[in-house]
C-alpha positions in Angstrom: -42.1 44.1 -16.9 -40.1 46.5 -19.8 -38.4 45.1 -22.1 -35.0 46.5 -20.2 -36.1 44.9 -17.1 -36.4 41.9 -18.5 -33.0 41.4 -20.5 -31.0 42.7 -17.6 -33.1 39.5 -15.7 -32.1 37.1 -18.6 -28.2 37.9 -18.0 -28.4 37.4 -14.4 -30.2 34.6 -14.1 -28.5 31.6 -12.9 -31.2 28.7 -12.7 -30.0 25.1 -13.9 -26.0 25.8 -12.4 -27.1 24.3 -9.5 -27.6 21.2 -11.7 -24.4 21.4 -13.7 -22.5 21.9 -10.4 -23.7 19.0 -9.2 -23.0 17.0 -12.4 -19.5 17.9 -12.4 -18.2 18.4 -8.4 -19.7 15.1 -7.5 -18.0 12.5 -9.7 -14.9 14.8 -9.1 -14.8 14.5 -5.1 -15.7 11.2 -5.4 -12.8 10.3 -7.7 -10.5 12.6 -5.3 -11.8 10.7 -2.6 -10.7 7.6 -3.9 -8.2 8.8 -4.5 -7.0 9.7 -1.0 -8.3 5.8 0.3 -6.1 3.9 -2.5 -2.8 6.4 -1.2 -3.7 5.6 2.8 -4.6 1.7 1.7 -1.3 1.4 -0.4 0.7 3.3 2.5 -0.3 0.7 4.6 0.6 -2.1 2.7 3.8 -0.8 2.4 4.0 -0.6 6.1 2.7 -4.6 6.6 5.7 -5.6 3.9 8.4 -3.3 5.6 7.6 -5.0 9.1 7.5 -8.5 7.4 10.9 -8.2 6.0 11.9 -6.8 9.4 10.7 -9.9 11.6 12.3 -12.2 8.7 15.3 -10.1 8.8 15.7 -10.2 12.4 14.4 -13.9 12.4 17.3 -14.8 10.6 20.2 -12.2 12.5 19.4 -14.2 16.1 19.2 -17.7 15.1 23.0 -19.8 15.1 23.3 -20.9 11.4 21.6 -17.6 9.2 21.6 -19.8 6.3 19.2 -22.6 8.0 16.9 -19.8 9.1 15.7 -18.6 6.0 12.3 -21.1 6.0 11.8 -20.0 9.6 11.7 -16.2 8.7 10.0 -17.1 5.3 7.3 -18.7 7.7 7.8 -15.5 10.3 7.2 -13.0 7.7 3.6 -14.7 6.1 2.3 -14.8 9.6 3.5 -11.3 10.0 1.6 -10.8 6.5 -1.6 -12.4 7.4 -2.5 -10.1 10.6 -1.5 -6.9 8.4 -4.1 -5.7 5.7 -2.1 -6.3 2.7 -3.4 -9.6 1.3 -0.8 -10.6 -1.7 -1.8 -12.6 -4.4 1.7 -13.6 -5.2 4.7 -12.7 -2.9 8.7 -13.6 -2.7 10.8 -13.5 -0.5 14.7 -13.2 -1.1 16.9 -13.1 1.9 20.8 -12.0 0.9 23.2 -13.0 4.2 26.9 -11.4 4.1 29.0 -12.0 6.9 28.2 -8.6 8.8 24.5 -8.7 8.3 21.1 -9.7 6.7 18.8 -7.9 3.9 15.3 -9.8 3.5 13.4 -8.2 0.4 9.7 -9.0 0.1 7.7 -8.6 -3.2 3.8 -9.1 -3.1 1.6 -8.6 -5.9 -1.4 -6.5 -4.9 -4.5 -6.4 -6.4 -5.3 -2.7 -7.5 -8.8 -3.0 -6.1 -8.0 -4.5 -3.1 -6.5 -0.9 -2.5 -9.3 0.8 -3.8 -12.3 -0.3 -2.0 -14.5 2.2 -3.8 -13.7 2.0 -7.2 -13.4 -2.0 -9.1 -10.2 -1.1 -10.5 -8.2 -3.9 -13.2 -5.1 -4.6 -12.5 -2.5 -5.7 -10.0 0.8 -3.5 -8.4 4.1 -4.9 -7.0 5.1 -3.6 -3.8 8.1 -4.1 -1.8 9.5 -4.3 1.6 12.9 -4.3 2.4 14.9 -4.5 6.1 18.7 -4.8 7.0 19.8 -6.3 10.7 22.9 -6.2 11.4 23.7 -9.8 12.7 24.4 -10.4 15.9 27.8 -10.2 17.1 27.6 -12.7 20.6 25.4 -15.5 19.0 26.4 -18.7 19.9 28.4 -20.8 16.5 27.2 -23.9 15.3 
């Protein structure tokens, strides 16, 4: 081979990218791909906690005395919790009655690898649920 020849191969020559390609793309797609799960995993969460407030919310806009109904939604909105897939370490649950309707908040603490599933990630996150019914007009008065 001439000496030409051969420094025009040395420029070109691409061996051992493969390598570094792989040392780099693949921690990166996998951290974009968890990515992506804790986004669709926290999404739904937030879904489970928006129709726990509901059901609580609407628990108490039916029943005859709003303000003796708070336990029974309290108890309506865990068993709404527990078919969901958020599983809250801690959770509240604040119900504010006016006379025209009901807001029920929901607060659960999360665990931040609970949301995850591929990485163990430290940490908890609070996430909320709130629903307003408006309470019904034709229910019967204590």
């Amino acid at each position: 081979m001439t000496p030409a020849r051969q420094r025009a191969h040395r420029v070109g020559d691409e061996r051992g990218f493969s390598a570094l390609e792989i040392v780099v793309l693949v921690p990166v797609a996998c951290a974009l791909f968890g990515l992506l799960i804790f986004g669709g995993r926290r999404q739904a969460a937030l879904n489970d906690l928006g129709a726990a407030a509901q059901t609580g919310a609407r628990t108490i806009s039916v029943a005859r005395d709003p303000q003796a109904a708070v336990a029974a939604a309290q108890a309506d909105a865990a068993s709404t919790l527990d078919l969901g897939s958020v599983h809250c370490a801690s959770w509240d649950f604040d119900a504010a009655i006016s006379p025209d309707e009901v807001t029920v908040t929901i607060d659960c603490q999360v665990q931040v690898a609970d949301l995850t599933t591929v990485l163990p990630v430290p940490g908890s996150v609070t996430l909320t649920g709130t629903a307003t019914e408006v309470l019904d007009t034709f229910r019967e008065h204590t």
